[in-house]
Backbone as JSON, one array per atom type, in Angstrom:
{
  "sequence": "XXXXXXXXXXXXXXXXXXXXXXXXXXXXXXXXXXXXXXXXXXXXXXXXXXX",
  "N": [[-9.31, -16.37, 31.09], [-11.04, -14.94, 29.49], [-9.75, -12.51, 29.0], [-7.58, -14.04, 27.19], [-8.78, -14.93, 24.93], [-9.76, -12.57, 23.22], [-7.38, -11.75, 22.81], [-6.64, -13.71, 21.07], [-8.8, -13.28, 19.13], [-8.13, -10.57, 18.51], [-5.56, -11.1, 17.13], [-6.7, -12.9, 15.16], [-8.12, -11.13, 13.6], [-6.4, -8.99, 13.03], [-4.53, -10.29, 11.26], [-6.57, -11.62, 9.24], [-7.25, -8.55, 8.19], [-4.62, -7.48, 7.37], [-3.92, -10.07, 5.08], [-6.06, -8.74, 3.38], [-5.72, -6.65, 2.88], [-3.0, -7.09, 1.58], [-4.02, -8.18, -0.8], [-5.8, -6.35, -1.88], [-3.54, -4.78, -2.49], [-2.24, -5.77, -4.69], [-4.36, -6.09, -6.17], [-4.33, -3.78, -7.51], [-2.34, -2.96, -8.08], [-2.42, -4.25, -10.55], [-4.31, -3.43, -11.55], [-3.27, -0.86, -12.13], [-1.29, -1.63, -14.03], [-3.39, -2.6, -16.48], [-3.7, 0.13, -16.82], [-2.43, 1.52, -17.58], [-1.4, 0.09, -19.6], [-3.39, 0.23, -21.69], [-3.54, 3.42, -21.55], [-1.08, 3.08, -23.39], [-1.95, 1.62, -25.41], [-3.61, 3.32, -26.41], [-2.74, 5.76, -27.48], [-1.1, 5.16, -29.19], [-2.85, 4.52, -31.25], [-5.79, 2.77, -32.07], [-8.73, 2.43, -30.11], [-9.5, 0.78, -27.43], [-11.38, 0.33, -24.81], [-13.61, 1.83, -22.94], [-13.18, 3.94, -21.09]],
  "CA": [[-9.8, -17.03, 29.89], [-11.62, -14.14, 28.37], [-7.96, -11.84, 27.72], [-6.67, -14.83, 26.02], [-10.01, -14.96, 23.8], [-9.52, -10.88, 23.01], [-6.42, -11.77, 22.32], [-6.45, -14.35, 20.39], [-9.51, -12.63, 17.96], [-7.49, -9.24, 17.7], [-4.77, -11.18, 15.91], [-7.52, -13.18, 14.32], [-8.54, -9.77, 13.07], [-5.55, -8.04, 12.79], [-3.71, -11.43, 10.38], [-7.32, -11.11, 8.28], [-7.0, -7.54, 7.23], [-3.26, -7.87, 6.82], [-4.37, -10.38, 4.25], [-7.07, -8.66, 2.84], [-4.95, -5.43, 2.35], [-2.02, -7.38, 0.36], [-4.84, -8.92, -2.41], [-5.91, -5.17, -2.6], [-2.63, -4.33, -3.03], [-2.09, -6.51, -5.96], [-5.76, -5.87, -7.51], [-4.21, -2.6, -7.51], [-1.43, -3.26, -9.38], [-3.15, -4.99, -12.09], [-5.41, -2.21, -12.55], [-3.04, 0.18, -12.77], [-0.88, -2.13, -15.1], [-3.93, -2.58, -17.22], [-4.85, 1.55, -17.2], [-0.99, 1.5, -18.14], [-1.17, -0.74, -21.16], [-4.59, 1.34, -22.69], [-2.89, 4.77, -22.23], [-0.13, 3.08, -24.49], [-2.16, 1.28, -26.67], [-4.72, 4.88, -27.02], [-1.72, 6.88, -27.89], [-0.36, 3.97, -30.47], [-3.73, 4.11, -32.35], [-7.22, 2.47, -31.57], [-9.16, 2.63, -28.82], [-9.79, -0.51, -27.31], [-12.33, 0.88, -23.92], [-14.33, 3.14, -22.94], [-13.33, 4.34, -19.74]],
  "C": [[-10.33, -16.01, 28.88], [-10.56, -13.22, 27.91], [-7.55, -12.8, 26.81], [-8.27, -14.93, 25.06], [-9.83, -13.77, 23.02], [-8.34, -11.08, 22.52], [-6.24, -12.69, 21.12], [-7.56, -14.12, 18.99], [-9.16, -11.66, 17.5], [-6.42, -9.74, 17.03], [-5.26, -12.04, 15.01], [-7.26, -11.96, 13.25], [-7.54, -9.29, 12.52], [-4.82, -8.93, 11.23], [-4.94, -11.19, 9.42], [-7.2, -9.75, 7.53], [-5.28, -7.32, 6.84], [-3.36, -8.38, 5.42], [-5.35, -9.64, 3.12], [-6.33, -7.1, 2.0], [-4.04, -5.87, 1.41], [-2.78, -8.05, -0.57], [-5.12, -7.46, -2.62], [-4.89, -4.47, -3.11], [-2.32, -4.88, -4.64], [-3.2, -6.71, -6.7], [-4.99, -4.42, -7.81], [-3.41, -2.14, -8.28], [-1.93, -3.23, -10.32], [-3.86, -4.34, -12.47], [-4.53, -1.45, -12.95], [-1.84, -0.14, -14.2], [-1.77, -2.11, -16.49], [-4.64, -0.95, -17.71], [-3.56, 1.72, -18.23], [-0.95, 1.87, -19.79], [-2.38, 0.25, -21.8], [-3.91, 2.59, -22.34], [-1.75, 4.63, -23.39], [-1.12, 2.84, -25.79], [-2.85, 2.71, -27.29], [-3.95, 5.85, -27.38], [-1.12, 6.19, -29.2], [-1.64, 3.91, -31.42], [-5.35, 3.99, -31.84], [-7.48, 2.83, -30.51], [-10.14, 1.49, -28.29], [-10.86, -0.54, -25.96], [-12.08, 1.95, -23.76], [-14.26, 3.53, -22.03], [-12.92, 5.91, -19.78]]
}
């Protein structure tokens, strides 16, 4: 009973950061889409933040 418990929380575990890694993947994106778009726009003119 207690292997199948161990077992059944390490792919708990393992299916959570799975998850948790593909939303960081795709915040990750979107940042670097949005550092993207401000190196274009800061080369095209204004300067729209301050980073």
């Amino acid at each position: 009973m207690v292997p199948l418990l161990i077992v059944l929380l390490l792919a708990l575990l393992l299916f959570g950061a799975g998850f948790a890694l593909k939303i960081l993947w795709w915040v990750a994106i979107v940042v670097l889409v949005l550092w993207l778009l401000g190196f274009l726009v800061r080369s095209g003119g204004g300067r729209w933040y301050r980073w």
